[in-house]
C-alpha positions, 0 to 999 in steps of 0.5 A, spaced: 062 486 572 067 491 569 063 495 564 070 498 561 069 491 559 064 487 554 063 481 558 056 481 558 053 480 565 056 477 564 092 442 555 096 439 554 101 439 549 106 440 555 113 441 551 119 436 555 122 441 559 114 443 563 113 435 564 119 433 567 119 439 572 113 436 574 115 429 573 116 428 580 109 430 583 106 425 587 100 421 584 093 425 586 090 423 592 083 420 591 080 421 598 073 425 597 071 430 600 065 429 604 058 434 603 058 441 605 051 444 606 053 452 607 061 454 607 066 455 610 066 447 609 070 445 614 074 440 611 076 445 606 080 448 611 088 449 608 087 446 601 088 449 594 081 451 591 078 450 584 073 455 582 070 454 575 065 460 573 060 461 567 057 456 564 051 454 560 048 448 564 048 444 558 056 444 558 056 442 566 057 434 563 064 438 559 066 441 566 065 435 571 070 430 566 075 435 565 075 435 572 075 428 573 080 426 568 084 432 569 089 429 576 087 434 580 087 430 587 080 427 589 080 432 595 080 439 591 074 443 592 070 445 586 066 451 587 063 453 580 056 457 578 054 461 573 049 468 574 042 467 576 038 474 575 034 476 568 035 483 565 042 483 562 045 478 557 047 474 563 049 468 558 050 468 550 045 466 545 045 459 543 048 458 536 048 450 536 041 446 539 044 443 545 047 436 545 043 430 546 043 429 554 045 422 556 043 418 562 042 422 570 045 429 570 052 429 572 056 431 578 061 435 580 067 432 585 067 435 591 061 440 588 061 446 592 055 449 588 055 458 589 051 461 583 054 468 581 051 475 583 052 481 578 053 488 580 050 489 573 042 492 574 038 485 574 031 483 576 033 483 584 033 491 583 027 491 581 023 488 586 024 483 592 021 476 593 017 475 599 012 472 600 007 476 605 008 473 611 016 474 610 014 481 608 012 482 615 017 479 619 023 483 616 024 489 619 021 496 616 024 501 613 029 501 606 027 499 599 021 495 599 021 496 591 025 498 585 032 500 586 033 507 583 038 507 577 045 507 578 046 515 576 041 516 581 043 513 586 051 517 586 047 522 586 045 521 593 048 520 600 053 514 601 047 512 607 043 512 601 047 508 597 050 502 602 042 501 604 041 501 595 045 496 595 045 493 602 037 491 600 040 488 593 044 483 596 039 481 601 034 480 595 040 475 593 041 472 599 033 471 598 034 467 592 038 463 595 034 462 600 029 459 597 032 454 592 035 451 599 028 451 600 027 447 594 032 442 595 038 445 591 044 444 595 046 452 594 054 452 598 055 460 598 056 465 592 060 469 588 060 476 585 062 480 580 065 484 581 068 490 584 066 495 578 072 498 576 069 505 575 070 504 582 078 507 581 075 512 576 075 520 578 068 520 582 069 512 583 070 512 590 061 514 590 060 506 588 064 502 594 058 504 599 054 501 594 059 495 593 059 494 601 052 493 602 051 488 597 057 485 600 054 485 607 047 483 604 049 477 600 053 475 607 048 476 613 042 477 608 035 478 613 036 475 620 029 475 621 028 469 616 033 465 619 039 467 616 046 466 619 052 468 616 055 465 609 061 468 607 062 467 598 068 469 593 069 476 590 072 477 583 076 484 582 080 486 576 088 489 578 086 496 577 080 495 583 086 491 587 092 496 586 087 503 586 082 502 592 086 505 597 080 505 603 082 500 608 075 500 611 072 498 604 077 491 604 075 489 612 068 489 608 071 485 602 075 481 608 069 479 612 064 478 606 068 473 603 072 466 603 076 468 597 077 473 592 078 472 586 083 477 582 082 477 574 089 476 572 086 474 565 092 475 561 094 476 554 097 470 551 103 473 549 110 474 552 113 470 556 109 466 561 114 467 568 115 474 566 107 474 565 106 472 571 111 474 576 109 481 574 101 481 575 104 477 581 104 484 584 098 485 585 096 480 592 102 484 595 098 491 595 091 488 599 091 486 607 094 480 609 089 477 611 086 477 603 092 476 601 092 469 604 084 468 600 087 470 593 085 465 588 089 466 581 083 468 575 085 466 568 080 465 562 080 459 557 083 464 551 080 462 546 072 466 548 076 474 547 073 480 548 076 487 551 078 485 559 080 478 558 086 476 556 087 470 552 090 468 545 089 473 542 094 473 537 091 467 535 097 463 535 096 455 535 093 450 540 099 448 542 102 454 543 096 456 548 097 449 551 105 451 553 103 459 554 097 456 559 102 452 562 107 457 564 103 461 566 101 457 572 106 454 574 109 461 575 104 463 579 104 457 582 112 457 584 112 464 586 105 466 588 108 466 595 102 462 597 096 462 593 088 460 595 088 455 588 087 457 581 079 460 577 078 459 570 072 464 569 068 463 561 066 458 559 063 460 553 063 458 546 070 455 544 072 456 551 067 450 552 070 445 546 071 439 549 079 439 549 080 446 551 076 444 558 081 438 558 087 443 556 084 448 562 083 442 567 090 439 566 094 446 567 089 448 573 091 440 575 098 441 574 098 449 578 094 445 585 099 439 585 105 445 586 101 448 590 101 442 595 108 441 595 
């Protein structure tokens, strides 16, 4: 999570001349994917992803008909979650009582179900959760119980800190673990995020750290039966432009399916001019994680410091043609994108129609991406 930002760990009125560029896209397929238990999902090989991330479960039912009545083709994976762990501010208050449930829960399309982990200090730093048994099976040695403070842990040796962070992460995999176990179908994960203090003086101390959360989440305890399960990763540009370590990228590389760049732009300017200079930040990573870059944006209407959006406050409408642009840009010109994430969906990024306005546009930017 960023910590320079407050986030809390953690459409269309498209004007004439946006509709007609994409006046002469095909019609969606329909053809859905079929189930996938653990990534990599063969069947997702070469297509464009959706990711949607951060969300109280009351409002999955608004994500899931913003995807199924978006136009997205029927053969797009969806991977989606929101944080799991107690400790830190992980959702926002409740404000309204939730809205009444009508008949079974709803199911995504293509559901590649992949809950968020935070670098934020959360339960899994406190302790582990194993029951005696495992606790005999997995191999002595590291931490066993609470994790130190993050300013202790600088204060040690980068050996040190990898371990810290390398059991973190296997206390992640331990979650997953256990609600696979418990008949939720657990696809892989996701992180946020590299911390930005990581390009701060002194910053390069918290990338053993990352690395070993990363490497735990991936392979977690072999011992209990772990086989490796690659995730998505979130970085702001400001880590993507200013971590120069390329043994640290081959970590990230190896650990993830896709990495998430927060692009999360204000809405104001022109969108292409935007977009094409943010655009900039996937050529300064390894080729092979440009080739797993996946466009970040948020709703715009949910503001705090890091993550862009309407944050003059303009019109529905101008949202809509901005959000727009923006994706097409980036569409056109990103050179290959991985797919598009929205990230937030929290109070009035979660009305209703703006779900409908994010889907429509995410729609929009994956059929060009298929051209």
């Amino acid at each position: 999570m960023h910590h320079s930002r407050v986030r809390r760990v953690r459409y269309l009125l498209a004007i004439p001349l946006l509709s007609v560029a994409f006046a002469t896209e095909a019609p969606p397929a329909r053809a859905e994917l079929p189930a996938c238990a653990a990534a990599p999902c063969p069947s997702d090989a070469g297509k464009p992803v959706v990711i949607l991330a951060y969300y109280r479960d009351r409002y999955l039912r608004r994500l899931v008909h913003g995807v199924r009545h978006s136009g997205l083709p029927g053969d797009v994976p969806i991977y989606y979650g929101s944080y799991w762990g107690t400790g830190v501010n992980t959702r926002p208050p409740p404000s309204t009582p939730p809205p009444p449930r009508h008949g079974p829960p709803p199911v995504m399309p293509n559901r590649r179900y992949a809950p968020i982990f935070s670098f934020a200090r959360t339960n899994f730093w406190e302790e582990r959760s194993l029951t005696p048994e495992e606790e005999q099976a997995v191999r002595s040695g590291g931490y066993t119980g609470k994790i130190p403070q993050l300013a202790t842990l600088l204060r040690k040796s980068g050996s040190v800190r990898y371990q810290a962070g390398l059991e973190v992460g296997r206390r992640f995999r331990d979650a997953i673990r256990y609600k696979r176990a418990h008949h939720l179908r657990v696809v892989t994960w996701q992180f946020d995020e590299i911390p930005n203090e990581s390009v701060a003086a002194g910053g390069s101390k918290y990338l053993p750290i990352v690395q070993g959360i990363l490497r735990g989440l991936t392979y977690g305890r072999p011992e209990l039966g772990d086989v490796k399960l690659p995730g998505i990763v979130y970085a702001s540009g400001r880590t993507v432009v200013g971590i120069h370590s390329r043994s640290f990228w081959n970590a990230v590389d190896d650990s993830s399916l896709w990495l998430v760049g927060e692009e999360y732009p204000d809405f104001v300017g022109a969108p292409g001019s935007v977009a094409r200079a943010i655009s900039g930040w996937r050529s300064r990573l390894p080729a092979s994680l440009e080739a797993k870059y996946v466009a970040g944006l948020t709703p715009g209407y949910r503001l705090g410091v890091g993550l862009g959006g309407n944050v003059k406050h303009r019109s529905e409408s101008f949202v809509n043609k901005w959000r727009l642009g923006y994706v097409r840009t980036r569409a056109l010109e990103g050179g290959g994108l991985a797919g598009f994430a929205q990230y937030n969906f929290n109070y009035h990024n979660v009305a209703t129609k703006v779900v409908e306005d994010v889907m429509l546009a995410t729609s929009r930017g994956i059929r060009l991406l298929r051209r």
